[in-house]
C-alpha positions in Angstrom: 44.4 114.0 99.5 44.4 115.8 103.1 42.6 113.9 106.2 42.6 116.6 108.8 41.7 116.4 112.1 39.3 118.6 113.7 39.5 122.1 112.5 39.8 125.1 114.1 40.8 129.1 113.8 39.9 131.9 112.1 36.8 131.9 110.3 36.0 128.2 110.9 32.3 127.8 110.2 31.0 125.0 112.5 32.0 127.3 115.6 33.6 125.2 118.0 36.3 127.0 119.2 34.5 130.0 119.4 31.7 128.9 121.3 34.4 127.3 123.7 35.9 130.2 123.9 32.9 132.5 124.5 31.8 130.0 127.2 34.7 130.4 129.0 34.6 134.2 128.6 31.4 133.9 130.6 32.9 132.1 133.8 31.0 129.7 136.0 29.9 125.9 136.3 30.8 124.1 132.6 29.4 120.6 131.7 31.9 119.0 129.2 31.4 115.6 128.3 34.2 113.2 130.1 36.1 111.4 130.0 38.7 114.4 130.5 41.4 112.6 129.5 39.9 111.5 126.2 42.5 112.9 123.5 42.0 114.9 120.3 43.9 115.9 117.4 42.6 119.3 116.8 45.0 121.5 113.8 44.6 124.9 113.1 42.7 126.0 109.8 45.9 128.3 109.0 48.2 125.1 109.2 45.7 123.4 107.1 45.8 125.8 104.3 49.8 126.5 104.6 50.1 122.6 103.8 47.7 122.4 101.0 49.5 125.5 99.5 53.0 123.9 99.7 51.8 120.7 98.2 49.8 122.6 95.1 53.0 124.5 94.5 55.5 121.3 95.0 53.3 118.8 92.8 53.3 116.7 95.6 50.8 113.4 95.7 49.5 111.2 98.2 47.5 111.5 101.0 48.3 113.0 104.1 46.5 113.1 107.9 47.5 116.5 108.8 46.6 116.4 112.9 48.0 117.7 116.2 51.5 115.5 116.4 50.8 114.0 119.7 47.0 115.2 120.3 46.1 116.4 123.6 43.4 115.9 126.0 39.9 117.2 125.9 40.2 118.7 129.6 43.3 120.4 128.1 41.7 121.8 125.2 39.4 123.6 127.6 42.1 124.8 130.3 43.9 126.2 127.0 40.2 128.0 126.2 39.5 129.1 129.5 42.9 130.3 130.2 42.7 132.9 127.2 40.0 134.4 128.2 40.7 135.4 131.1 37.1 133.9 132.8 36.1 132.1 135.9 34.9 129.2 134.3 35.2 125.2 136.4 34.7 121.8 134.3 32.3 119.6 135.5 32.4 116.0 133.7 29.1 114.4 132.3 29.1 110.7 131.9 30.1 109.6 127.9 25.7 109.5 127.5 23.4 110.2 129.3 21.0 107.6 130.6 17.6 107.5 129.9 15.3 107.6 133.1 12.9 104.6 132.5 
């Protein structure tokens, strides 16, 4: 059994990483929710599948978390996404929710 993390790459079909990306293609103000130093344990689809392949073929059994080893933080997921391409783009920080106005 494989518990991944987040995934992301190539084809991924939920389109987190490229809308990221795409985002910070475009440059300018970008709300992201904070806190920025909240960590996450994204792992690359191609990782994923190299794994599961070298398991099938080794008969291996048990489960396995496959992750980023030491995770890293939200606000550096984005710096990573903005530095790639190449665009303008500042993080602002939204609160963790957003209150209601009652």
């Amino acid at each position: 059994m494989l518990r991944s993390g987040v995934i992301l790459g190539p084809e991924e079909y939920v389109g987190r990483l490229p809308w990221w990306l795409a985002r910070g293609a475009r440059g300018g103000q970008v709300l992201a929710q904070a806190p920025a130093e909240r960590h996450i344990q994204p792992v690359d689809v191609r990782d994923v599948a190299r794994f599961a392949v070298d398991q099938a073929a080794a008969t291996t059994t048990g489960a396995y978390n496959i992750t980023h080893p030491e995770g890293i933080t939200f606000q550096g997921f984005l710096d990573a996404c903005f530095a790639v391409t190449h665009g303008a783009a500042r993080c602002g920080q939204s609160p963790p929710y957003l209150p209601s106005k009652r």
